[in-house]
C-alpha positions as CSV (number, residue, x, y, z in Angstrom):
1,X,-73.5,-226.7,204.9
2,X,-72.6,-228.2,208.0
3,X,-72.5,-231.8,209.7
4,X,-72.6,-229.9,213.4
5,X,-75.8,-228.1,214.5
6,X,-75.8,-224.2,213.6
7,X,-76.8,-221.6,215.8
8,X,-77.6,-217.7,215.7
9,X,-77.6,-214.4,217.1
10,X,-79.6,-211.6,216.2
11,X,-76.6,-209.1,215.7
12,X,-77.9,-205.5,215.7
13,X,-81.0,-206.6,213.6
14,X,-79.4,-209.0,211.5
15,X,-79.7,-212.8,211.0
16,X,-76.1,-214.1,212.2
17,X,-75.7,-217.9,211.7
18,X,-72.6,-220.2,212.6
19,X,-71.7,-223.7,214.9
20,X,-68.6,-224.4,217.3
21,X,-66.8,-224.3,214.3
22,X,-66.6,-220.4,213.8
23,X,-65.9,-217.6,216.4
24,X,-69.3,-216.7,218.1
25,X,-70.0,-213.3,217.3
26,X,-69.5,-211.0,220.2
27,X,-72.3,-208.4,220.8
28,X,-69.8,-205.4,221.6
29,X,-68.2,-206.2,218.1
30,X,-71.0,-204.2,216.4
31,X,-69.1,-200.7,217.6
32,X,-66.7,-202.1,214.8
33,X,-69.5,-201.7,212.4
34,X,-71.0,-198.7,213.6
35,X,-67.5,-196.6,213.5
36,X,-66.9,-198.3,210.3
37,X,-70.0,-197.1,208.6
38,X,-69.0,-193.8,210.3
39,X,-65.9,-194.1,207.6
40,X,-68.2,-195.2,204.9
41,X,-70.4,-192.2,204.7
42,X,-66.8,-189.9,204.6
43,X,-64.8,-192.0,202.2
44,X,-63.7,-191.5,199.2
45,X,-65.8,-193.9,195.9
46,X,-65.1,-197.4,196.1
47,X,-66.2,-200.6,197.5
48,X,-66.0,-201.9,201.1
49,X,-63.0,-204.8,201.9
50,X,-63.0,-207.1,205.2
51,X,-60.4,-209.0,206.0
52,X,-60.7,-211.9,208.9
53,X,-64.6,-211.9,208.0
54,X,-65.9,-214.8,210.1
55,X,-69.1,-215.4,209.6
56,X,-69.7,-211.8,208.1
57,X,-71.4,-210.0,210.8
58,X,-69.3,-206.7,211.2
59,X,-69.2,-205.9,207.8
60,X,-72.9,-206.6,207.3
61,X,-73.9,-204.6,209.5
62,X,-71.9,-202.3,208.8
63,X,-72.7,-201.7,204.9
64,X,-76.5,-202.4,206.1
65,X,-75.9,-199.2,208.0
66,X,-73.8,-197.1,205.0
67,X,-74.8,-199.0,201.9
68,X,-71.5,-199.9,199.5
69,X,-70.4,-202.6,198.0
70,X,-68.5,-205.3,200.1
71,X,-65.8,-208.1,199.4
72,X,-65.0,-210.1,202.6
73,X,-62.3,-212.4,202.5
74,X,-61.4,-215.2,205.5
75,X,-59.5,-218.2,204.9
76,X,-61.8,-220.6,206.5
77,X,-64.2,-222.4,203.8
78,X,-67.0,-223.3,207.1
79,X,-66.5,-219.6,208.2
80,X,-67.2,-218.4,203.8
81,X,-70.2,-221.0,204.2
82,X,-71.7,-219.1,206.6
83,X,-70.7,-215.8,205.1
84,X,-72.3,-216.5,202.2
85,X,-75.4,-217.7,204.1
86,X,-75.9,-214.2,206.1
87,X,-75.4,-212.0,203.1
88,X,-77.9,-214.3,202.0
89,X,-80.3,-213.8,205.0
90,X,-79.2,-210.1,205.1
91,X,-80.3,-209.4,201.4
92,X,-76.9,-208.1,200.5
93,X,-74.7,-209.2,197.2
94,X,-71.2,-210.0,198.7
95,X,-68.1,-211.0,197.1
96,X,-67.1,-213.9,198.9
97,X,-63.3,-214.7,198.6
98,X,-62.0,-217.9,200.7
99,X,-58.0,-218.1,201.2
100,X,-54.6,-216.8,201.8
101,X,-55.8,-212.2,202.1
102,X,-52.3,-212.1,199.7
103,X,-53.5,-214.6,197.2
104,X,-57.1,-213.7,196.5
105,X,-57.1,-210.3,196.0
106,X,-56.0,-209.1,192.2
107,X,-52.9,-206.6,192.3
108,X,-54.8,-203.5,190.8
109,X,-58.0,-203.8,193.5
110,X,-58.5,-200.8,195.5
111,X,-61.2,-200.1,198.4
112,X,-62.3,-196.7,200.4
113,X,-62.2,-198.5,204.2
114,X,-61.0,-201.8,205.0
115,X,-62.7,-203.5,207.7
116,X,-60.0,-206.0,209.8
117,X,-60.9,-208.2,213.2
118,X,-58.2,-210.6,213.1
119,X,-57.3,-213.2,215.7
120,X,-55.1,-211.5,218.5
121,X,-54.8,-213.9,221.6
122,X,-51.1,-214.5,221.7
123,X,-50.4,-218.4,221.2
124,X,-49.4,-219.4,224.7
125,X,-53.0,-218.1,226.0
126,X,-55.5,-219.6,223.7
127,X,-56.2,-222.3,226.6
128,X,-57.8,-219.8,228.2
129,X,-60.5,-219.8,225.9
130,X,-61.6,-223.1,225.4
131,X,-65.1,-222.4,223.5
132,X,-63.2,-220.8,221.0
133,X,-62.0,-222.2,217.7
134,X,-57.7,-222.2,218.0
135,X,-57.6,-220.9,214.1
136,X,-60.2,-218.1,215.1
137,X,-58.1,-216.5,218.0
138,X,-54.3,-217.8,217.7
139,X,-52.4,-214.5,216.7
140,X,-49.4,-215.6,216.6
141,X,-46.3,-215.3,219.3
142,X,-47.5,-211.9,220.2
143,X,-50.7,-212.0,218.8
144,X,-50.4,-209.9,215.8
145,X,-48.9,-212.2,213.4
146,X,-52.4,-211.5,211.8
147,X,-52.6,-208.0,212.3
148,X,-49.2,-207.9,210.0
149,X,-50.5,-209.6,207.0
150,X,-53.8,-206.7,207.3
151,X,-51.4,-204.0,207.6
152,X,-49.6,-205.6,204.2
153,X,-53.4,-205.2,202.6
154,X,-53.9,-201.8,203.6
155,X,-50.8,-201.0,202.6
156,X,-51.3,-202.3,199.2
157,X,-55.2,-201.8,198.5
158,X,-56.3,-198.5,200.5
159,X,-57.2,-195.7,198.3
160,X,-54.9,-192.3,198.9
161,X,-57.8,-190.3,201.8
162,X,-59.3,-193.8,202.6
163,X,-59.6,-195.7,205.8
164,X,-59.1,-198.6,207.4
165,X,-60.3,-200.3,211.0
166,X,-58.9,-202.9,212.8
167,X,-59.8,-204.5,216.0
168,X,-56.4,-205.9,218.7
169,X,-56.4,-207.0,221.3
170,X,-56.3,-205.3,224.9
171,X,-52.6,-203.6,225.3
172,X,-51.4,-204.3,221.3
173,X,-52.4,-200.4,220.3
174,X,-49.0,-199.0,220.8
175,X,-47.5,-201.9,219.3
176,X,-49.7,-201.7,216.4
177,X,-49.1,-198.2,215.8
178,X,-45.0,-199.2,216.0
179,X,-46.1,-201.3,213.3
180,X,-48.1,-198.6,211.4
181,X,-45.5,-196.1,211.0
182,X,-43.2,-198.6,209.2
183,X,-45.5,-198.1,206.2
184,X,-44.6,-194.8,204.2
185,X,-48.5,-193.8,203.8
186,X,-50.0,-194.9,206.6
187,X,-50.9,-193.0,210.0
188,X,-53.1,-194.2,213.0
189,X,-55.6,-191.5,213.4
190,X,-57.8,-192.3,216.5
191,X,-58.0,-195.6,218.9
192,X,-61.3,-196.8,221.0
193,X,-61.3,-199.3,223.8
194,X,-63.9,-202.1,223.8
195,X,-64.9,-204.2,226.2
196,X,-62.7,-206.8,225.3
197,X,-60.6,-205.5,222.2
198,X,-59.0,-202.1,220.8
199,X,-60.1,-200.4,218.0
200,X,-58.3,-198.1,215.2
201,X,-58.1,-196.1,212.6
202,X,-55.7,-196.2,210.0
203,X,-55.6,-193.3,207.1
204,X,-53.9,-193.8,204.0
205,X,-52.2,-190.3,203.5
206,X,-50.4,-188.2,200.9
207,X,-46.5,-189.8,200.7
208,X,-44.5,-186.6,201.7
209,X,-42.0,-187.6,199.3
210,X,-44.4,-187.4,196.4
């Protein structure tokens, strides 16, 4: 699977493999997983989507903790290696799709929560983090160039009462909720700080012009 030597973390209980070639996951990512199988056990039927995947570890753990079925997407083919290799480990059947989030998703798909960690370090501070992988952390000019294209998924794919959570960076929530209401259905609901990122929640709700 890969030429460089892979490493792991035990994430929450789980088996979390990857090399310098893939963001290492972060410990304090797991409250991602924890809220999102908060929004699991609430949603309406359907399967589980993430978006940005990495090497899989939020939404493992988070359909380990509220069992559903899970498609994770990342368009990285070392990153859907190791994807496929911790489902694997986890004991979990995931849909693995690698490419472009508008391109390998069919037009009719719909999921109950969309899970969403995408890079955010604006392009002009990625030095700062030389351990990291540019393609894993380079958001763009201001960092959600990313977060845009997840907001165009939800937009499309989130079932009417469903939910969606997705991770930016420190200071991009009020941007991201600028963002948010330019989409007819869509309204943040709640935000979380982490210790190095932003969380939230994104409803899909009722269009009042229906």
């Amino acid at each position: 699977m890969s030429t460089l030597e892979s490493r792991y973390v035990d994430f929450e209980g789980l088996r979390i493999e990857y090399d310098d070639r893939v963001l290492t996951p972060r410990p304090w990512t797991a409250a991602q997983s924890r809220w999102a199988a908060e929004l699991i056990r609430l949603a309406p039927p359907g399967p589980v989507l993430e978006l940005c995947a990495g090497a899989g570890h939020i939404g493992l753990l988070a359909v380990t903790l509220a069992p559903r079925t899970l498609v994770c997407v990342d368009a990285d083919p070392t990153a859907c290696a190791y994807l496929r290799r911790n489902a694997f480990l986890a004991e979990l059947r995931v849909d693995v799709r690698e490419g472009r989030m508008d391109e390998v998703l069919e037009p009719d798909e719909e999921f109950a929560v969309i899970i969403a960690d995408p890079p955010w370090v604006p392009t002009d501070d990625v030095t700062r983090f030389p351990e990291d992988p540019v393609t894993a952390i380079d958001g763009g000019a201001d960092g959600l160039a990313l977060a845009r294209s997840c907001l165009d998924v939800i937009d499309q794919h989130l079932v009417v009462a469903g939910s969606a959570l997705l991770q930016v960076g420190p200071g991009q929530a009020d941007r991201l909720a600028d963002l948010v209401a330019t989409y007819d259905e869509l309204a943040v609901i709640a935000v979380r700080e982490l210790d190095r990122g932003t969380l939230v929640q994104i409803d899909r709700v009722e269009s009042s012009a229906a």
